[in-house]
C-alpha positions as CSV (number, residue, x, y, z in Angstrom):
1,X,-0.7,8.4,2.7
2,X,1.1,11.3,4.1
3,X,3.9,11.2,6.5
4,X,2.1,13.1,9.0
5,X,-0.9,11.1,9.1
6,X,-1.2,7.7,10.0
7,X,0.8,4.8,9.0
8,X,-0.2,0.9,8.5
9,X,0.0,0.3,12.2
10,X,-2.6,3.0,12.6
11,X,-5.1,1.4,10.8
12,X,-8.6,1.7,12.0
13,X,-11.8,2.2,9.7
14,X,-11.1,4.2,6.7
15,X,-13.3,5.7,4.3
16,X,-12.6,7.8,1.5
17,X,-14.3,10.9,0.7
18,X,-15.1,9.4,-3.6
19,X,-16.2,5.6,-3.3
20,X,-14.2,5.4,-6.2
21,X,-11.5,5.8,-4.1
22,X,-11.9,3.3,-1.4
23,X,-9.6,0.7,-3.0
24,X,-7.0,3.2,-1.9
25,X,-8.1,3.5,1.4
26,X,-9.3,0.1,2.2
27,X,-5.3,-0.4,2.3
28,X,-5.0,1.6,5.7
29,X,-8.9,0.3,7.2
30,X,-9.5,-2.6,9.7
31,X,-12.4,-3.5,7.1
32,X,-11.2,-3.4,3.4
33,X,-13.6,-5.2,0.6
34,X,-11.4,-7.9,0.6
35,X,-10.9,-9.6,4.0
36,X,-7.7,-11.5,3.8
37,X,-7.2,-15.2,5.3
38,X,-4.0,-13.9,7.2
39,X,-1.6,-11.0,7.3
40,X,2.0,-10.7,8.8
41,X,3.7,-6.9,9.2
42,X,7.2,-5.9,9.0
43,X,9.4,-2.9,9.8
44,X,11.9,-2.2,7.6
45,X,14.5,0.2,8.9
46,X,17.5,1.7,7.2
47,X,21.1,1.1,8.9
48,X,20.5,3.5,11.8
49,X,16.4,3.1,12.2
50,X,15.8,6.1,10.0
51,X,14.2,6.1,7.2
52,X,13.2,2.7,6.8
53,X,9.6,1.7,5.8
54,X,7.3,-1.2,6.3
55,X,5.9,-4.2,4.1
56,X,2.3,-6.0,5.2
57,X,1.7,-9.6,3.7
58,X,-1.3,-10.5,3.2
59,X,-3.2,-13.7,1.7
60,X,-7.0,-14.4,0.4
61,X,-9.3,-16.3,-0.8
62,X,-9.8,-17.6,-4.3
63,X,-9.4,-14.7,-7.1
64,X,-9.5,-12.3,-3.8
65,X,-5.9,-10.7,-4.6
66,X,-6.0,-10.7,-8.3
67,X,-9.5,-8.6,-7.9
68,X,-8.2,-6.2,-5.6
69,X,-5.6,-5.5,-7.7
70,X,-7.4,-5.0,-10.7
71,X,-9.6,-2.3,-7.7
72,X,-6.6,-0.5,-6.8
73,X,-5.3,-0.2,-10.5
74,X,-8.8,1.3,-11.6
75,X,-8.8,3.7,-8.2
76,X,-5.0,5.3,-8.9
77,X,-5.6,5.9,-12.3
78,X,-8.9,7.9,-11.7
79,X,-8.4,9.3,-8.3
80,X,-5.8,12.3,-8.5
81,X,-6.7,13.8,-5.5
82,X,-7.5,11.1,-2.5
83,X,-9.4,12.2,0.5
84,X,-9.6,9.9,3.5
85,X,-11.2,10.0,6.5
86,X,-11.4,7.6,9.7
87,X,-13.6,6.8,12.7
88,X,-10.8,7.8,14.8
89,X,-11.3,11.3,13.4
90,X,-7.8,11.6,11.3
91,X,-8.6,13.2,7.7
92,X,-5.8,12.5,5.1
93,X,-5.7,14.9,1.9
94,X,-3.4,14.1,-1.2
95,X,-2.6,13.5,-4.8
96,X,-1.8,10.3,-5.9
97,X,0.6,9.6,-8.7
98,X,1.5,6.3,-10.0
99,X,4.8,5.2,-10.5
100,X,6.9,2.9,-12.7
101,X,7.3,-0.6,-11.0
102,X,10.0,-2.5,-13.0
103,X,7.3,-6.1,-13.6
104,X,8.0,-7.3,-9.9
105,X,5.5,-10.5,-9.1
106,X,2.9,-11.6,-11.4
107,X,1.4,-7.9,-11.1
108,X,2.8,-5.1,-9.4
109,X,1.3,-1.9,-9.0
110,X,3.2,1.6,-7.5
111,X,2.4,4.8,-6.6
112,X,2.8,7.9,-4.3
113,X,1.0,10.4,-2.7
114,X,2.0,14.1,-1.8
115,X,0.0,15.7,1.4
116,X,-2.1,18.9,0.5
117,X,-1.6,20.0,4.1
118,X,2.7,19.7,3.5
119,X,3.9,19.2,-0.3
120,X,7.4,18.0,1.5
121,X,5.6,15.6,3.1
122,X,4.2,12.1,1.6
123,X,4.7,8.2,0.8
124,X,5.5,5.7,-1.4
125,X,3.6,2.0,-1.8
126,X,4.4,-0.3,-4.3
127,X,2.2,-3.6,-4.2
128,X,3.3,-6.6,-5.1
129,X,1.0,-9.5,-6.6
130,X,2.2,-13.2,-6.2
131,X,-1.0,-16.1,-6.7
132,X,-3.7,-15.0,-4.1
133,X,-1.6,-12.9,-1.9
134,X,0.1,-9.1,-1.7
135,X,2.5,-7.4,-0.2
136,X,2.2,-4.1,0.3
137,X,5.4,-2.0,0.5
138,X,5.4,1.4,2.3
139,X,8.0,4.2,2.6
140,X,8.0,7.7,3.8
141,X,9.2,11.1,1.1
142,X,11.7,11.1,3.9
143,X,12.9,7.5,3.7
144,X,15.1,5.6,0.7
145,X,12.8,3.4,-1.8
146,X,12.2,-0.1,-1.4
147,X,14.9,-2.2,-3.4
148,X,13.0,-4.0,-5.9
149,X,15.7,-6.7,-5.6
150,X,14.3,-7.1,-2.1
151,X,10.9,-7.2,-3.3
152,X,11.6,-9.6,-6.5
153,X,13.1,-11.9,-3.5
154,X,10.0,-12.1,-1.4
155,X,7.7,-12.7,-5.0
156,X,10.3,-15.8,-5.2
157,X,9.7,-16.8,-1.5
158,X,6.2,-16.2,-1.4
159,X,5.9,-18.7,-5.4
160,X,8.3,-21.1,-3.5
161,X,6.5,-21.5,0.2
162,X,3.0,-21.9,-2.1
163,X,4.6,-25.1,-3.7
């Protein structure tokens, strides 16, 4: 969402503005569709703190992840322009625009959004599929991309730890 909204560790209840949209913003709400089993959060920060980004993990139930995904896909290829609203009274406006995500996990899914309110302004996520759990990778417009190396490594860590 954009850079001069809220970021993950913001989260409270988010709705968005077209239900068919609320795969997108169940990412940033305390109560998504899916509930996940656990969830870990990272910072990621460049060299000197700036710029960096941050990655949630998350796990699920049975078919939970895989279905969410399949959610999300159907909600950035249909919603353009993303609205998003929370009980703490933010209100997000944007256009989302998937991205190219190089096969990372056993289904990855990337995309971006600009802010209405300030076109320089914006983020990145790419979400990464391994079995029943995601990671969710966030940067700013201002920050450097992800590596997909480093994401490819924690798919590997994530199919190893489940063995």
């Amino acid at each position: 969402m954009p850079q001069n909204g809220p970021l993950l560790e913001d989260v409270d209840v988010v709705t968005a503005a077209d239900p068919a949209c609320q795969p997108v913003a169940d990412l940033r709400s305390v109560t998504p569709k899916h509930e996940a089993t656990g969830t870990a959060w990272a910072s990621l920060g460049a060299g000197d703190g700036a710029g960096g980004g941050s990655v949630v993990l998350t796990s699920y139930p049975e078919g939970g992840a895989k279905a969410w995904m399949s959610e999300l896909r159907a909600a950035v290829s249909t919603c353009k322009d993303f609205v998003a609203s929370s009980e703490r009274g933010w209100k997000d406006r944007g256009t989302l625009k998937v991205s190219p995500t190089d096969g990372i996990g056993d289904e990855s899914l990337a995309f971006s959004t600009v802010s209405a309110e300030d076109p320089g302004k914006g983020q990145a996520m790419t979400i990464v599929r391994t079995d029943g759990s995601l990671a969710v990778y966030l940067t700013s417009s201002e920050g450097e991309p992800i590596p997909a190396a480093l994401m490819k490594t924690q798919h590997e860590r994530l199919r190893e730890a489940r063995k």
